[in-house]
Short mmCIF file of the C-alpha atoms (twelve columns), coordinates in Angstrom:
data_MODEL
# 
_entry.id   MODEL 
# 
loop_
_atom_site.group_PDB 
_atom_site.id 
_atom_site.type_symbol 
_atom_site.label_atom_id 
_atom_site.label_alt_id 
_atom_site.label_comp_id 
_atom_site.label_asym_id 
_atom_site.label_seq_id 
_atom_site.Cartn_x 
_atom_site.Cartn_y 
_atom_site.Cartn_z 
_atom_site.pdbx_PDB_model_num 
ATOM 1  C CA . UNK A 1  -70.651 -118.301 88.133 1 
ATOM 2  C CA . UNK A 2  -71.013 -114.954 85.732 1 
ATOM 3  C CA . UNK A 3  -68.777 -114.732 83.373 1 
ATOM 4  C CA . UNK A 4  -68.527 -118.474 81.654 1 
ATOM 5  C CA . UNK A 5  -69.085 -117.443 78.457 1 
ATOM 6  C CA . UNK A 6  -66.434 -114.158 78.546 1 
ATOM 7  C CA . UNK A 7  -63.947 -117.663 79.666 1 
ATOM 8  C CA . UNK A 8  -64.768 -119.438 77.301 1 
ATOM 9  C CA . UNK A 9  -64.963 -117.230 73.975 1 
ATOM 10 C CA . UNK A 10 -61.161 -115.546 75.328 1 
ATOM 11 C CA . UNK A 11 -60.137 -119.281 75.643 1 
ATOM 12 C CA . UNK A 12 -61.619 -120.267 72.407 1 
ATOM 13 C CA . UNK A 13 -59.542 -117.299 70.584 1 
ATOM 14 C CA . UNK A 14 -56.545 -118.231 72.507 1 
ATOM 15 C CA . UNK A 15 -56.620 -121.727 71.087 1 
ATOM 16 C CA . UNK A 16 -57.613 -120.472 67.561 1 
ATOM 17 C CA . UNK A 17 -54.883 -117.606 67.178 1 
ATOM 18 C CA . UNK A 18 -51.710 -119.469 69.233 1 
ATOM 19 C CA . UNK A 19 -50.915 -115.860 70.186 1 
ATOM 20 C CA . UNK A 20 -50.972 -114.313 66.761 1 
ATOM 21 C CA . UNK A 21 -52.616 -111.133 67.300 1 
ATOM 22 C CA . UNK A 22 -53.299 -110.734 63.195 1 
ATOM 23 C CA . UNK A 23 -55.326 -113.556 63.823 1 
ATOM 24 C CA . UNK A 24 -58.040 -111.999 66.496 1 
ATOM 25 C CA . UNK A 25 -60.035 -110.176 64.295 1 
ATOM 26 C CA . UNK A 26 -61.393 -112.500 61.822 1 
ATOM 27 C CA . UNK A 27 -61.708 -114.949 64.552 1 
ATOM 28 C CA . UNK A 28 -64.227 -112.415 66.233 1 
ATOM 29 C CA . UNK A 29 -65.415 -112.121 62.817 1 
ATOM 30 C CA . UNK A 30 -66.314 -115.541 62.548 1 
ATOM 31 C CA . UNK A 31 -67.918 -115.816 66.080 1 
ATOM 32 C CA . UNK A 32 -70.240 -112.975 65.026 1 
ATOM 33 C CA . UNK A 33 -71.279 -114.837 61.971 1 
ATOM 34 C CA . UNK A 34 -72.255 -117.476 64.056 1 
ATOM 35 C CA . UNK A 35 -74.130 -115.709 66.063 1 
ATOM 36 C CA . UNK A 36 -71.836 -114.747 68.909 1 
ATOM 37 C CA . UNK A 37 -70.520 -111.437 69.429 1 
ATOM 38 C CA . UNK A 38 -67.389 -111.542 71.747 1 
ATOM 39 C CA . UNK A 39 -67.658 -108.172 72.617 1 
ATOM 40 C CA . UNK A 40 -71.370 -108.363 74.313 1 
ATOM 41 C CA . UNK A 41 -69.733 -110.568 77.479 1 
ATOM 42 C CA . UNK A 42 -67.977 -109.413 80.162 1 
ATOM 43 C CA . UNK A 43 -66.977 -110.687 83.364 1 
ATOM 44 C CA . UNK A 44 -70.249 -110.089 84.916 1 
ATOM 45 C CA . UNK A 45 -72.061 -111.498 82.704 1 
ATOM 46 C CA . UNK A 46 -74.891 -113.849 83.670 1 
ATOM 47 C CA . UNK A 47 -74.419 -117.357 82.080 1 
ATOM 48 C CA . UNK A 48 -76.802 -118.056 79.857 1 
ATOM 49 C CA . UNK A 49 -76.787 -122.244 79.044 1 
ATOM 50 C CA . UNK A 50 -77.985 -121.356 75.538 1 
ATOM 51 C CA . UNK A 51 -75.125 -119.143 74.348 1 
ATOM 52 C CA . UNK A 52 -72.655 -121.329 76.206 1 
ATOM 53 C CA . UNK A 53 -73.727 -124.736 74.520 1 
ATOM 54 C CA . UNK A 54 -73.430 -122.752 71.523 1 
ATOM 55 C CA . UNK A 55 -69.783 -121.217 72.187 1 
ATOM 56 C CA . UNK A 56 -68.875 -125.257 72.337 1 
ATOM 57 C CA . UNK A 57 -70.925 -126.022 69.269 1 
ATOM 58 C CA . UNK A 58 -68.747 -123.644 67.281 1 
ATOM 59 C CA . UNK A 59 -65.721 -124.380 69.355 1 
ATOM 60 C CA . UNK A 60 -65.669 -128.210 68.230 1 
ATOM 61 C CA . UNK A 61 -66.752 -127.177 65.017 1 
ATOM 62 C CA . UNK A 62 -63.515 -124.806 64.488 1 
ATOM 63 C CA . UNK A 63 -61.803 -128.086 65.895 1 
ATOM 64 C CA . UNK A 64 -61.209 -127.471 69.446 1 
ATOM 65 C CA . UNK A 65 -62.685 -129.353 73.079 1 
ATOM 66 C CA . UNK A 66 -63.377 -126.506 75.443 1 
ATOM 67 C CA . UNK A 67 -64.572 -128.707 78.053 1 
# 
């Protein structure tokens, strides 16, 4: 199913910012410091297990179950 990981980073920065939209930038920021960059997936992008394993690494890291 293309576009996991688009699902999953927007969920991730849904649970991180609780709808404060100050809040979306420097949680970007700290995806692309861990090696995720929000704004390379789209919809129809192929799912890649690497990058999504690693979108849940950093998810339960920041303190959240995306599963």
């Amino acid at each position: 199913m293309p576009g996991k990981i688009k699902s999953l980073i927007t969920r991730l920065i849904e649970l991180r910012t609780k709808g404060d939209k100050g809040l979306v930038a420097p949680t970007k920021i700290k995806l692309i410091m861990k090696g995720i960059d929000p704004d390379m997936y789209d919809d129809a992008s192929p799912d890649n297990p690497v990058v999504i394993q690693r979108v849940m690494t950093v998810a339960k890291e920041m303190g959240f179950n995306l599963e």
